[in-house]
SETORRO-526952 format. One record per residue: residue number from 1; y, x, z of N, C-alpha, C in turn. Coordinates in steps of 0.1 Angstrom, whole numbers, plus 5000, padded with zeros to 4 digits. Layout:
<sites>
  nugu  n.c2  n.c1  n.c3  ca.c2  ca.c1  ca.c3  c.c2  c.c1  c.c3
   NUM     Y     X     Z      Y      X      Z     Y     X     Z
...
</sites>
This chain:
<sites>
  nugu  n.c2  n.c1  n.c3  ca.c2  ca.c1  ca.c3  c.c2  c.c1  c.c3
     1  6619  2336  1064   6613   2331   1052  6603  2341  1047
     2  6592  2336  1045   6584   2347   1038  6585  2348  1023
     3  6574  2359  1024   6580   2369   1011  6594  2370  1000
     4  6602  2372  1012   6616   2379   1008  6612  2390  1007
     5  6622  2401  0995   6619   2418   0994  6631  2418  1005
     6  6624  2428  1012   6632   2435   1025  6630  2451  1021
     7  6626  2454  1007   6631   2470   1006  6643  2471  1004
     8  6644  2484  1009   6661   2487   1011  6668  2487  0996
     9  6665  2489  0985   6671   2486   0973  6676  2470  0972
    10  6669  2467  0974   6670   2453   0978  6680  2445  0987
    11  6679  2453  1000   6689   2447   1008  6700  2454  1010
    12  6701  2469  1007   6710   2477   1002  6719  2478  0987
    13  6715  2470  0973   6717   2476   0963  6729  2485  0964
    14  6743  2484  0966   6753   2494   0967  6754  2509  0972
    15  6738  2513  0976   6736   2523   0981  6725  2527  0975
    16  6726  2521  0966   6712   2530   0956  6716  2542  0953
    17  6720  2551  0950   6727   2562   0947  6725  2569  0967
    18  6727  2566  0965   6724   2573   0985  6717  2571  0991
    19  6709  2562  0986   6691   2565   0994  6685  2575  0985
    20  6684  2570  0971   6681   2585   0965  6685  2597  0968
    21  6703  2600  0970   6703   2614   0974  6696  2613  0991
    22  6695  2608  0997   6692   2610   1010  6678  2613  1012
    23  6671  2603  1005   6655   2605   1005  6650  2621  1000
    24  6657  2626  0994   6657   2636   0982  6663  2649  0995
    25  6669  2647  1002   6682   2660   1006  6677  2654  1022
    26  6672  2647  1028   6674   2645   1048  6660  2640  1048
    27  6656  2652  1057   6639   2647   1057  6640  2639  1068
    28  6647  2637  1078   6651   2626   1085  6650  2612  1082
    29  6660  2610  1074   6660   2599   1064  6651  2597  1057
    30  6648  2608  1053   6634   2598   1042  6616  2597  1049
    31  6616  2602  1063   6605   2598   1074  6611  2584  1075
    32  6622  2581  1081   6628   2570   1087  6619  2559  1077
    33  6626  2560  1061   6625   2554   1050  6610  2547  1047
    34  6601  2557  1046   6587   2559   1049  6586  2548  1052
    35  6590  2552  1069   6578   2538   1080  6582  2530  1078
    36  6595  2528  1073   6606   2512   1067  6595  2509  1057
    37  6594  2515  1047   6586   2508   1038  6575  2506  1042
    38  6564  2511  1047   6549   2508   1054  6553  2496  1061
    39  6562  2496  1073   6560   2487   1076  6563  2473  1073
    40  6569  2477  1059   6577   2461   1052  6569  2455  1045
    41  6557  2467  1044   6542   2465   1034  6537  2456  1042
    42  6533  2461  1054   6525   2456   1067  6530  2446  1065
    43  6541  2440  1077   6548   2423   1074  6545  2413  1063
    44  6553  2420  1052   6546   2412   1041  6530  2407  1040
    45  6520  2417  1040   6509   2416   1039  6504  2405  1052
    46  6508  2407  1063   6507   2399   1076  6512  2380  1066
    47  6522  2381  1066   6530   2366   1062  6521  2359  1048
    48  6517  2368  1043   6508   2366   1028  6497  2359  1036
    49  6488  2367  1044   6478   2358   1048  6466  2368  1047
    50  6468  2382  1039   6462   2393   1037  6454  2401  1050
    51  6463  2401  1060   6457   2405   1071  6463  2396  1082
    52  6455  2392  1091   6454   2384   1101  6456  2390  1117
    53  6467  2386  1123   6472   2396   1134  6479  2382  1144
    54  6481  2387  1159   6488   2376   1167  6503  2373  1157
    55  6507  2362  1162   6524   2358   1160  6530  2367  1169
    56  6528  2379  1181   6535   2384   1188  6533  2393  1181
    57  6525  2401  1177   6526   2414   1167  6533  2412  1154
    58  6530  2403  1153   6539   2402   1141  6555  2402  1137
    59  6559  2393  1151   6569   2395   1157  6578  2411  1166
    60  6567  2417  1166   6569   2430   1175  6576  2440  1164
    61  6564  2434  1150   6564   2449   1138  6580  2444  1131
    62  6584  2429  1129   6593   2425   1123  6609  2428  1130
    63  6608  2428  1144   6619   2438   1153  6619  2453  1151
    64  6609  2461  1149   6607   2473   1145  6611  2476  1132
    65  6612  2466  1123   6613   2471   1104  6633  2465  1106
    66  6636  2458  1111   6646   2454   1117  6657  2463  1123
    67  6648  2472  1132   6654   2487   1142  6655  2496  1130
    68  6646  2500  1127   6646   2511   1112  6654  2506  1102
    69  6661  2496  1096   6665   2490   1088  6684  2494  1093
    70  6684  2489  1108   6696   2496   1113  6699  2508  1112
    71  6686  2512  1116   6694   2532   1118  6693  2538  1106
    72  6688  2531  1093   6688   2536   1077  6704  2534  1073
    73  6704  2519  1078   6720   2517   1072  6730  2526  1077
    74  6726  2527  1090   6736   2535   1098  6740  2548  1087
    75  6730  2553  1085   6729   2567   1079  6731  2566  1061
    76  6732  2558  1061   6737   2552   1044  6752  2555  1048
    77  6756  2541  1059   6773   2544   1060  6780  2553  1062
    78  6774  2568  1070   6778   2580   1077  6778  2588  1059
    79  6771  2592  1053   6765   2595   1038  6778  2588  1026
    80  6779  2577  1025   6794   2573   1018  6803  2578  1025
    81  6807  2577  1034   6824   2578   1044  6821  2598  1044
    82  6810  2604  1041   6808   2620   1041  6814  2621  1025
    83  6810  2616  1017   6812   2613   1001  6827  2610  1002
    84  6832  2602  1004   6847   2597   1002  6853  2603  1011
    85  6854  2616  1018   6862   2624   1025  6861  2641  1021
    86  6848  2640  1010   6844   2651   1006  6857  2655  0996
</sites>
C-alpha cells in the first residue's frame, strides 16, 4: 500500500524507549537507523510520484528498507532481553 509510515516509531512503537537509547549509545545502530530512514524517504517519495525510477528499483530499494528494518529489530530484541536480564 502506499504511503504507509514505515518509520520505525511506527512500526516499532514498544521500542520507542530503545531506539532512542540505541540511536544515542550504538553507532552501529543508529548508521543502520540513518539509511532506514533515507531510504523510507526514498520509497515513499518513489510511490508519491515525486521521483520517477523503474518498478525494479523500486522493488530493489523496498527489499533493502525491508533487510535494514530486520537487522534494526533484531538489535531492538537483543537491547530489551540485555534490559530484562540486567
Amino acid at each position: 500500500m502506499f504511503n504507509e509510515k514505515h518509520d520505525l516509531h511506527h512500526e516499532f512503537p514498544e521500542f520507542k524507549d530503545a531506539i532512542r537509547h540505541l540511536k544515542m549509545n550504538d553507532a552501529h545502530f543508529a548508521r543502520l537507523f540513518k539509511e532506514y530512514h533515507e531510504l523510507d524517504h526514498e520509497v515513499i517519495r518513489i510511490e508519491q510520484g515525486v521521483e520517477n525510477t523503474s518498478d525494479e528499483y523500486l522493488e530493489q530499494q523496498k527489499k533493502q528498507r525491508l533487510h535494514l528494518k530486520d537487522a534494526l529489530f533484531t538489535m531492538l530484541k537483543k537491547h530489551e532481553s540485555d534490559v530484562a536480564t540486567a
